[in-house]
FIMIGU-610637 format. One line per 10 residues: number of its first residue (from 1); their letters; for each residue x, y, z negated of N, C-alpha, C, O. Coordinates in nm, 4 decimals, m for minus. Layout:
BEGIN
NUM> a> X,Y,Z,X,Y,Z,X,Y,Z,X,Y,Z | ... .
//
This chain:
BEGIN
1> xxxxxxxxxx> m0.3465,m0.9452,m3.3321,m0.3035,m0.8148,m3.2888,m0.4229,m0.7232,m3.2703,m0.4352,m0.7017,m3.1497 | m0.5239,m0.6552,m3.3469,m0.5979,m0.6246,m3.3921,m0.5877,m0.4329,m3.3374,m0.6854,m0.3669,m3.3021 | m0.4353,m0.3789,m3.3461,m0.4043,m0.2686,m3.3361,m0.3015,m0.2744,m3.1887,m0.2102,m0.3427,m3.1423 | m0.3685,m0.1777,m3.1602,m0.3037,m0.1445,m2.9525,m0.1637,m0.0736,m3.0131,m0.0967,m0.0483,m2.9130 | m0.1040,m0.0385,m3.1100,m0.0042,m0.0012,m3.1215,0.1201,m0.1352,m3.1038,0.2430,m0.1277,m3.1007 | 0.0355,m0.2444,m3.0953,0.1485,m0.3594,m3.0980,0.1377,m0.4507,m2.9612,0.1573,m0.5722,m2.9603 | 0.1036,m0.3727,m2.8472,0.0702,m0.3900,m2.7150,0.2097,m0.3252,m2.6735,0.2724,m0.2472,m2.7452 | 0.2468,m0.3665,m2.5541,0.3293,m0.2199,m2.4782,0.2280,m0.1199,m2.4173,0.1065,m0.1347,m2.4039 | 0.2978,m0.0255,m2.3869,0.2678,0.0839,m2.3512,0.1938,0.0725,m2.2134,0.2070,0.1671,m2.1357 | 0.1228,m0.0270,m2.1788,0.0659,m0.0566,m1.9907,0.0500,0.1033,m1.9204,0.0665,0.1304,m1.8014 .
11> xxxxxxxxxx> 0.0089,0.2093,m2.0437,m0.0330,0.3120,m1.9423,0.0694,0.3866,m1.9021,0.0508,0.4396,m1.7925 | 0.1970,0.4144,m1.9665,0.2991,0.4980,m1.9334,0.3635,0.3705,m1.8310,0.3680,0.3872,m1.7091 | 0.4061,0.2584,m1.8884,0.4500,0.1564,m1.7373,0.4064,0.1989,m1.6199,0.4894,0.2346,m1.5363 | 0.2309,0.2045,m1.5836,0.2003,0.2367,m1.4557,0.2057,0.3669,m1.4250,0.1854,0.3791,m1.3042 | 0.2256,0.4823,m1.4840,0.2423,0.5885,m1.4647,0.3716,0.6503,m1.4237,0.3862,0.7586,m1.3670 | 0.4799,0.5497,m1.4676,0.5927,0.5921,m1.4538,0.6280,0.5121,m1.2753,0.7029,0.5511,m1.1857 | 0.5557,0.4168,m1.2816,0.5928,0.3391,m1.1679,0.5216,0.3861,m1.0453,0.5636,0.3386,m0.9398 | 0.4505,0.4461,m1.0405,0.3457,0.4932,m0.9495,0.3320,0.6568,m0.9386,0.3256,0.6922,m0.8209 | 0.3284,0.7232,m0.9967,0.3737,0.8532,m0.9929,0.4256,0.9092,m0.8768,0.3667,0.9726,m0.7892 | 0.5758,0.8698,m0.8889,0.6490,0.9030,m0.7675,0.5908,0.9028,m0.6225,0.6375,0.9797,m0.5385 .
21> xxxxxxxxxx> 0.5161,0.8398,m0.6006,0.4232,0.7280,m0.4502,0.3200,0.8520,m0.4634,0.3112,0.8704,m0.3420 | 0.2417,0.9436,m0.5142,0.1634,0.9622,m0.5442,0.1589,1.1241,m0.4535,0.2734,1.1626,m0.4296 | 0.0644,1.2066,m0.4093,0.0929,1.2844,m0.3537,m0.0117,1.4130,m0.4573,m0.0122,1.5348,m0.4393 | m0.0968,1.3289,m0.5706,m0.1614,1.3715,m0.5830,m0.1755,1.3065,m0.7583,m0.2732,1.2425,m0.7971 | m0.0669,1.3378,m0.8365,m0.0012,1.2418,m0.9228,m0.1436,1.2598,m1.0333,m0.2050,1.1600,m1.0711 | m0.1838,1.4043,m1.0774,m0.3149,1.4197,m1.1628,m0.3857,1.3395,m1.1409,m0.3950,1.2655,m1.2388 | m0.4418,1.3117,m1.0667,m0.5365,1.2219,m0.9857,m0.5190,1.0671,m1.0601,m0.6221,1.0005,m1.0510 | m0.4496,1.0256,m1.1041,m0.3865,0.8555,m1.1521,m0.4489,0.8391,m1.2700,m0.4106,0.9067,m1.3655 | m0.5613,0.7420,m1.2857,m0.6169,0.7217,m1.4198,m0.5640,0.5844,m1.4287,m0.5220,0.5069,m1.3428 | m0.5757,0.5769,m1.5380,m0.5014,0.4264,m1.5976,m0.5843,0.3691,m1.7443,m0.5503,0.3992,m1.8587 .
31> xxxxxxxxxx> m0.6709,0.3026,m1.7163,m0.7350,0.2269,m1.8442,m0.7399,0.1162,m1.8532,m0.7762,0.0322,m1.7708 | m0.6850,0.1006,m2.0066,m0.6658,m0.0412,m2.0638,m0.7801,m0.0982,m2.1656,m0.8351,m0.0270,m2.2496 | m0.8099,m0.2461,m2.1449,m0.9016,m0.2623,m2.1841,m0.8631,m0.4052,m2.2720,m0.8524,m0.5071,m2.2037 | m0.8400,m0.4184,m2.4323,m0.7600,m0.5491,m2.4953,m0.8472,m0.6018,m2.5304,m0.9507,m0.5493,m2.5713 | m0.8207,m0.7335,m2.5207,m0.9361,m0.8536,m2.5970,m0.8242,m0.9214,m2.6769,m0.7800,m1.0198,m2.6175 | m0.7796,m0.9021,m2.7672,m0.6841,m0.9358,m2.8867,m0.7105,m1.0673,m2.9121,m0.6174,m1.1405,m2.9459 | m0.8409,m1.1171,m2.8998,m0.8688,m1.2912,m2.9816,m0.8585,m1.3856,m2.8414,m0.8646,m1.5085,m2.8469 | m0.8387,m1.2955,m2.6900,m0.8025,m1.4203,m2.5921,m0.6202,m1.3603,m2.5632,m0.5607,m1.3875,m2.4590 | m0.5772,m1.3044,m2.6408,m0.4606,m1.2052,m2.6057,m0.4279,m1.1688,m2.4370,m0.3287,m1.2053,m2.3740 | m0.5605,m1.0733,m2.3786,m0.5618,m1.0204,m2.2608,m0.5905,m0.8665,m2.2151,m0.6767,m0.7887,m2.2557 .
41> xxxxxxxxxx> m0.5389,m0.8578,m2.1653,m0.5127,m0.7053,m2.1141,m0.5790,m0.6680,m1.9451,m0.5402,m0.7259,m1.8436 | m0.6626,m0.5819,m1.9478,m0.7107,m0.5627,m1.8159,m0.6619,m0.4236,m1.7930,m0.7271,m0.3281,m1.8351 | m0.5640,m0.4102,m1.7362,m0.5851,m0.2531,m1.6672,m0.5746,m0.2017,m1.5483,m0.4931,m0.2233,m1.4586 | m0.7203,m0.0880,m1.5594,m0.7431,m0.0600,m1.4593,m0.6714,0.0960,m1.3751,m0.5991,0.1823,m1.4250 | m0.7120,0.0881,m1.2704,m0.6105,0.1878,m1.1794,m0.7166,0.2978,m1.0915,m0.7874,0.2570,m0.9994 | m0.7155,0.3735,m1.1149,m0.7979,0.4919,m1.0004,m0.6955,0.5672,m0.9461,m0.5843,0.5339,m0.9872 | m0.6983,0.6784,m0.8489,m0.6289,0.7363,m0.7441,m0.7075,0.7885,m0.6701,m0.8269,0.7632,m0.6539 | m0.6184,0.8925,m0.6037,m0.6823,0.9465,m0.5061,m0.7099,0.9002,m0.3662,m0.6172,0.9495,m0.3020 | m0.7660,0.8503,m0.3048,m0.8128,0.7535,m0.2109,m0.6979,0.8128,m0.0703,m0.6688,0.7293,0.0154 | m0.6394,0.9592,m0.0579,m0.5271,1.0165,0.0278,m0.3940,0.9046,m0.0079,m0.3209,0.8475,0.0731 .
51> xxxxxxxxxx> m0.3931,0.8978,m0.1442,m0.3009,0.8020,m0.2004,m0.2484,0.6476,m0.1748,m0.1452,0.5889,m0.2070 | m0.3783,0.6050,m0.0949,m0.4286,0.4633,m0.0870,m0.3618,0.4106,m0.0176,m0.3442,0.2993,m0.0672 | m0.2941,0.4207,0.0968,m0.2025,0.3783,0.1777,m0.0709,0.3749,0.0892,m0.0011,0.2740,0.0995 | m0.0398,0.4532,0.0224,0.0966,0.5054,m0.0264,0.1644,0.3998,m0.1312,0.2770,0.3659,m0.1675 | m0.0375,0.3535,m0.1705,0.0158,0.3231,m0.3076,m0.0157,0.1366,m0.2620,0.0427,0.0317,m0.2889 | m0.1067,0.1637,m0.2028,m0.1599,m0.0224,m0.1550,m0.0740,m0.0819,m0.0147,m0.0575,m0.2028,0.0013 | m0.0326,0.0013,0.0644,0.0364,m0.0153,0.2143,0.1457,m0.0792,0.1417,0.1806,m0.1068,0.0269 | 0.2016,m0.0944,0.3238,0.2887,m0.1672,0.2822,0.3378,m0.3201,0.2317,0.4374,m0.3646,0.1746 | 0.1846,m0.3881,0.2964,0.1864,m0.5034,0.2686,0.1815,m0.5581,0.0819,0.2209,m0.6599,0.0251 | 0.1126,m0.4312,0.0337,0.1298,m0.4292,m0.1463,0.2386,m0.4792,m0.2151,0.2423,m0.5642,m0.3041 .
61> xxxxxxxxxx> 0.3488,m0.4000,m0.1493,0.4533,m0.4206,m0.2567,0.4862,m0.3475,m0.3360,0.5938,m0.3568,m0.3951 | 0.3794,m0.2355,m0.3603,0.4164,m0.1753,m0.4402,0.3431,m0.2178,m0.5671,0.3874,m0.2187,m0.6819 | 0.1853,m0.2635,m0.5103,0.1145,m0.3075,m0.6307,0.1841,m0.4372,m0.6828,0.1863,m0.4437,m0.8057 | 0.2475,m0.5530,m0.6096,0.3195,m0.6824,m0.6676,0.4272,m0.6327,m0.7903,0.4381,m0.6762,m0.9049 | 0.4901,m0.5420,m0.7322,0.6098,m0.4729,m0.8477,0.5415,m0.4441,m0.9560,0.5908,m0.4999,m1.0540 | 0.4471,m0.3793,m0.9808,0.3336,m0.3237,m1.0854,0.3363,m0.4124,m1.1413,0.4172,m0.4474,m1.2273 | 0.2286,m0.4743,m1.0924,0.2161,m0.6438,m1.1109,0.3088,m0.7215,m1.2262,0.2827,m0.7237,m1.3465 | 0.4030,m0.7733,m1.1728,0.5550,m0.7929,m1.1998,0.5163,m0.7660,m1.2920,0.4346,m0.8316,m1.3567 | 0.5987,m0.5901,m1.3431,0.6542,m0.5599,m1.4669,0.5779,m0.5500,m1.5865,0.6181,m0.5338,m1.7017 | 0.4207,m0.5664,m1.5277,0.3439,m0.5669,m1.6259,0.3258,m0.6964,m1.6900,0.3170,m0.7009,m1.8127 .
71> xxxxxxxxxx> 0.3197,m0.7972,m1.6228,0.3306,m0.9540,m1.6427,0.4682,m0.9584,m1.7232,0.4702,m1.0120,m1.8339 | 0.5681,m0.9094,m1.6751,0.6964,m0.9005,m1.7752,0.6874,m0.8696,m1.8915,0.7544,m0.9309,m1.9746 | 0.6103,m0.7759,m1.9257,0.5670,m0.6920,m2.0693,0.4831,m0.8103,m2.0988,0.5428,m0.9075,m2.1449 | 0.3837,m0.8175,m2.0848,0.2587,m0.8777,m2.1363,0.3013,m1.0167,m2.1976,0.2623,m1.0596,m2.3062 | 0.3958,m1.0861,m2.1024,0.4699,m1.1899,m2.1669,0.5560,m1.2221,m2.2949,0.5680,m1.3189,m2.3700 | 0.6176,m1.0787,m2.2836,0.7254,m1.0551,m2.4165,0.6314,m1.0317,m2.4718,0.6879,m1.0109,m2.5792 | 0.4475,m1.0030,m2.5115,0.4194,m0.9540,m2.6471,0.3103,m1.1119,m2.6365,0.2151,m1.1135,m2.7145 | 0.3273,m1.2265,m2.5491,0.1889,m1.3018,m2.5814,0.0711,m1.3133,m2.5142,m0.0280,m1.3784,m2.5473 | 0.0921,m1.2310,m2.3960,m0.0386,m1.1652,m2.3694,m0.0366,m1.2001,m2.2027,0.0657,m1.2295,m2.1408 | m0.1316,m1.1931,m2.1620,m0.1841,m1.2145,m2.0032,m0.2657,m1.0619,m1.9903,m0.3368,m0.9974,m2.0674 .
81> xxxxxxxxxx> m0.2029,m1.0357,m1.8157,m0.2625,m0.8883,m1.8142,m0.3242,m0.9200,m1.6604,m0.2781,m1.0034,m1.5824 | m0.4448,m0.8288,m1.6358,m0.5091,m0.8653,m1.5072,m0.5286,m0.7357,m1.4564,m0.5965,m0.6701,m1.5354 | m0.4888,m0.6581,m1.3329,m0.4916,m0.5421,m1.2187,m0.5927,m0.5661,m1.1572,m0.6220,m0.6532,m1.0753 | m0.6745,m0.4387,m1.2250,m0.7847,m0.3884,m1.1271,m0.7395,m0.2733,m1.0668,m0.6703,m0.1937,m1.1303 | m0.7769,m0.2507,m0.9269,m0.7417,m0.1103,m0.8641,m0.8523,m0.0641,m0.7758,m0.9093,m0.1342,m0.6922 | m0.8763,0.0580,m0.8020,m0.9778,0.1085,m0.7695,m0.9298,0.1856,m0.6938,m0.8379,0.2425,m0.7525 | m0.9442,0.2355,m0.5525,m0.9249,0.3357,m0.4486,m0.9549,0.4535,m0.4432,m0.9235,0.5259,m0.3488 | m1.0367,0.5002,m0.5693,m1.1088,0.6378,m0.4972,m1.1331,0.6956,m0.6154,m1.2043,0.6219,m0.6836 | m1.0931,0.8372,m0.6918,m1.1131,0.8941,m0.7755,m1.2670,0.9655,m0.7714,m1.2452,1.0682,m0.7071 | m1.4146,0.9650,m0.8070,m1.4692,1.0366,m0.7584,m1.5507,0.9937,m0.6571,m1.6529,1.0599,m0.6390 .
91> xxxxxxxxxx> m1.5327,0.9092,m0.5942,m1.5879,0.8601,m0.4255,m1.6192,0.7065,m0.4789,m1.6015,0.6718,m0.5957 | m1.6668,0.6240,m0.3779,m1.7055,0.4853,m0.3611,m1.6047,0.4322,m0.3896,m1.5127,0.4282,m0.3078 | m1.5903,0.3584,m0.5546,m1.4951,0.2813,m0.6048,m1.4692,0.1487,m0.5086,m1.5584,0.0693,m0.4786 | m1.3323,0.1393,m0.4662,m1.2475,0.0350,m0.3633,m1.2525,m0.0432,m0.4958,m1.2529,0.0407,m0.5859 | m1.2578,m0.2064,m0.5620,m1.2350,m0.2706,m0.6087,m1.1361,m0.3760,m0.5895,m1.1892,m0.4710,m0.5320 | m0.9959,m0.3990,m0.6187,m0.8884,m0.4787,m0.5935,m0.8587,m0.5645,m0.7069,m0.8178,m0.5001,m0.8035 | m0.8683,m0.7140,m0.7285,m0.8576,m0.7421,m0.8764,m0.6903,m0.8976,m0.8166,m0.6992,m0.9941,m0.7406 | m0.5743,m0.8472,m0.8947,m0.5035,m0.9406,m0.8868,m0.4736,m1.0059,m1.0047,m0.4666,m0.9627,m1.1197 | m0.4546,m1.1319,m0.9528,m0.4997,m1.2177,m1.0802,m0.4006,m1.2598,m1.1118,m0.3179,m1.2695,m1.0211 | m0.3564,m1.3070,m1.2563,m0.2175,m1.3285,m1.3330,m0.1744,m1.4042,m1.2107,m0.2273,m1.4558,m1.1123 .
101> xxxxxxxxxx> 0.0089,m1.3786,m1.2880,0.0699,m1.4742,m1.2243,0.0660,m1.6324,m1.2636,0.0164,m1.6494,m1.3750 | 0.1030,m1.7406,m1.2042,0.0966,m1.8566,m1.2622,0.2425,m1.9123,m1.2013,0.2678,m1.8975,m1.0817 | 0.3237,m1.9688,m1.2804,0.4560,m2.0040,m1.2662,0.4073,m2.1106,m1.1763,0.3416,m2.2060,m1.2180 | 0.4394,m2.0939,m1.0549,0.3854,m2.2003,m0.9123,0.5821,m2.2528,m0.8665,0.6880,m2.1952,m0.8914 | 0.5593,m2.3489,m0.8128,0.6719,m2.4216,m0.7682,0.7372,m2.3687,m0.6618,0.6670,m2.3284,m0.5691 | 0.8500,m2.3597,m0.6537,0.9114,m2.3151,m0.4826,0.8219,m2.3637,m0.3913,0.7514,m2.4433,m0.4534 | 0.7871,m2.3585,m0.2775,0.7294,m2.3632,m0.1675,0.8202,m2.4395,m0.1039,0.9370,m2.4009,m0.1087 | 0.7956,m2.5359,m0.0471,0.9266,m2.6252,0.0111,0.8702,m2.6178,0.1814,0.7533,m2.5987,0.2148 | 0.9721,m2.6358,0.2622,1.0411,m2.5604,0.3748,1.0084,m2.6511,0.4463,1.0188,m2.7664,0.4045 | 0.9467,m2.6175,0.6083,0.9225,m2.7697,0.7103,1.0553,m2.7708,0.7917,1.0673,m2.8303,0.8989 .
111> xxxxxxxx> 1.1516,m2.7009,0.7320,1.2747,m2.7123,0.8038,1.3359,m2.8157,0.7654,1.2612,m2.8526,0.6748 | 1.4602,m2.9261,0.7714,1.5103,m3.0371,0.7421,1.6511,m2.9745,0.6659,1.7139,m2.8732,0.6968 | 1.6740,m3.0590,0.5698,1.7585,m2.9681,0.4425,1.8982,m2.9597,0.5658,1.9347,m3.0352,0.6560 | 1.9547,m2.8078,0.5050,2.0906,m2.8241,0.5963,2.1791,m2.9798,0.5514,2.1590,m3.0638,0.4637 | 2.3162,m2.9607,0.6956,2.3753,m3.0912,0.6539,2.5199,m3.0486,0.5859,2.5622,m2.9331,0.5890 | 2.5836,m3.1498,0.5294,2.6701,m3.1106,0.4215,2.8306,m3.0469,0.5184,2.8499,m3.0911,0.6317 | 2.9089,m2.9667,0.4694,3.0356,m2.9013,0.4828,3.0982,m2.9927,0.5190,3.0820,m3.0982,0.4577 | 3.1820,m2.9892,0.6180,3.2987,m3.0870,0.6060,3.4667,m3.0568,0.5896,3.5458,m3.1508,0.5813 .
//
């Protein structure tokens, strides 16, 4: 895959998903960076650092969703994608790097399995 035309679209994904959150939407850079011969995708995220709560708060559920749908894409074309996020348009780059997902096992419970219906 030699040509980014046969990638999805990572930059309109995060743009469309993040936008809204945004108070300061110009401000949203989004660069993608492909290594076609390990089929990986890095993209990165700037903002306006007013933004930073909006977009990272919240215990990052907004960045996990990102996350997510980009791992969703990246999957349907082959590909592994890695989130960098940078805090600060302009100012002292915040560095945030989340790392693929890895299909991990349920987490099993120190509770004792319920008991059966009667």
């Amino acid at each position: 895959m030699s040509d980014t035309a046969a990638y999805p679209p990572y930059e309109q994904i995060v743009g469309l998903l993040l936008k809204p959150f945004l108070t300061e939407p110009a401000a949203l850079r989004v660069d993608c960076e492909y290594l076609p011969t390990h089929a990986r995708v890095w993209v990165r995220l700037a903002f306006a650092e007013t933004d930073r709560e909006r977009v990272v708060g919240g215990g990052n559920r907004h960045l996990y969703a990102v996350k997510t749908i980009l791992t969703a894409a990246a999957r349907q074309a082959g590909q592994t994608v890695y989130l960098d996020v940078h805090g600060g348009v302009g100012g002292e780059p915040r560095a945030e790097r989340t790392r693929p997902a890895v299909d991990k096992p349920a987490p099993r419970s120190s509770l004792p399995p319920p008991k059966p219906r009667r």
